[in-house]
N, C-alpha and C positions, 0 to 999 in steps of 0.2 A: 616064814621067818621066825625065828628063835626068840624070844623072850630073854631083852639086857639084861631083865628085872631080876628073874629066877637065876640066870648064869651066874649073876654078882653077889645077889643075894639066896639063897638056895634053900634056908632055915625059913623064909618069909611065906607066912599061908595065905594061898588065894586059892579056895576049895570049892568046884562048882557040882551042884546036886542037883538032879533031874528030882521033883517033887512030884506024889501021884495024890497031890491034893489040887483044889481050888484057891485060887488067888483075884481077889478079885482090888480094884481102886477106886474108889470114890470122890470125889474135889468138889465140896460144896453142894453135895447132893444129886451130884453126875454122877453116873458110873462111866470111867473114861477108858477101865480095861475090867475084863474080868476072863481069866484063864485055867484049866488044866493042862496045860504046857508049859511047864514052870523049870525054870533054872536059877539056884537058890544060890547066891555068891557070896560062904563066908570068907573075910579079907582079916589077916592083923588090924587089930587099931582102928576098923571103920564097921558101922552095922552093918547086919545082913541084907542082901540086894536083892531083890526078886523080879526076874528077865522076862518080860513077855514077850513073844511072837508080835508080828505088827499084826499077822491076822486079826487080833483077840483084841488092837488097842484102836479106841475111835481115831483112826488116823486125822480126821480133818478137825478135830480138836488139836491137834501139833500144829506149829509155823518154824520148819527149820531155821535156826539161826548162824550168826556167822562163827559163833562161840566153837572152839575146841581145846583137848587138853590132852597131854600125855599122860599115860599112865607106863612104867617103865615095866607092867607085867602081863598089861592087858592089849596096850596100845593106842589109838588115836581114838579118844570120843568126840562125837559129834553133839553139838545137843537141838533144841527143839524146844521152843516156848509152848505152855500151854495157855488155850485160850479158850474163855467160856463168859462169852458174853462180852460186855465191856471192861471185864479183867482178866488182865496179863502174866502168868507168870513165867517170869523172864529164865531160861537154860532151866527148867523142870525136870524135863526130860533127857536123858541121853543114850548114845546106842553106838557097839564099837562093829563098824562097817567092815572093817578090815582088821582085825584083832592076832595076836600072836598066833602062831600053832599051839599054846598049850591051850587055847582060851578059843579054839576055833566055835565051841557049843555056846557063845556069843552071839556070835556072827548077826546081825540084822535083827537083834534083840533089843528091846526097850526096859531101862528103868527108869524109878521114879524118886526125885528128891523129895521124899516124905519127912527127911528130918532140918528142910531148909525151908520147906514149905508146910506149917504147921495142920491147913487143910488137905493138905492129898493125905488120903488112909488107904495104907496097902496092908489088907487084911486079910492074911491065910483064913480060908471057910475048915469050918471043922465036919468030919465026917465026910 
């Protein structure tokens, strides 16, 4: 399916780049993903996103939650608490299951809310 977003909006940048660096995430001194299979999502008006593989992300650190949200370019996200230990942090995570055709290199991808969550550091490695 076609993307309302792009069709109505058309000038609107949602630009995704395969990265042949490391990315890795840390929340409190976990490391909760760390990847060379990077899809780097710059958007208008929002920071850049960086997608990991679920392979790459401690999956049993996630507790999907009931949370979703449109995104009119990306499509349905889903989100995912993160939990480490006895703290919570509540829709952290999210990942578009089923995402537009323009945005298919998504697909069953993880980000991380790093700028709502003051401890998650998603930190491009250099070299």
């Amino acid at each position: 399916m076609k993307s309302p977003g792009h069709q109505k909006m058309p000038l609107h940048k949602v630009e995704e780049k395969r990265l042949k660096a490391r990315v890795v995430v840390d929340v409190g001194g976990t490391r909760v993903a760390d990847s060379s299979d990077i899809v780097r999502v710059d958007e208008d008006d929002y920071p850049s996103r960086y997608y990991f593989p679920r392979s790459d992300v401690k999956m049993d650190l996630l507790e999907r939650s009931s949370t979703s949200t449109q995104c009119p370019f990306k499509g349905t996200a889903s989100y995912f608490n993160l939990e480490l230990g006895d703290r919570k942090l509540a829709d952290a995570v999210w990942s578009y299951e089923d995402p537009y055709d323009e945005h298919r290199g998504l697909q069953d991808r993880l980000a991380f809310y790093d700028d709502k969550y003051k401890e998650i550091r998603v930190k491009p490695q250099a070299g």
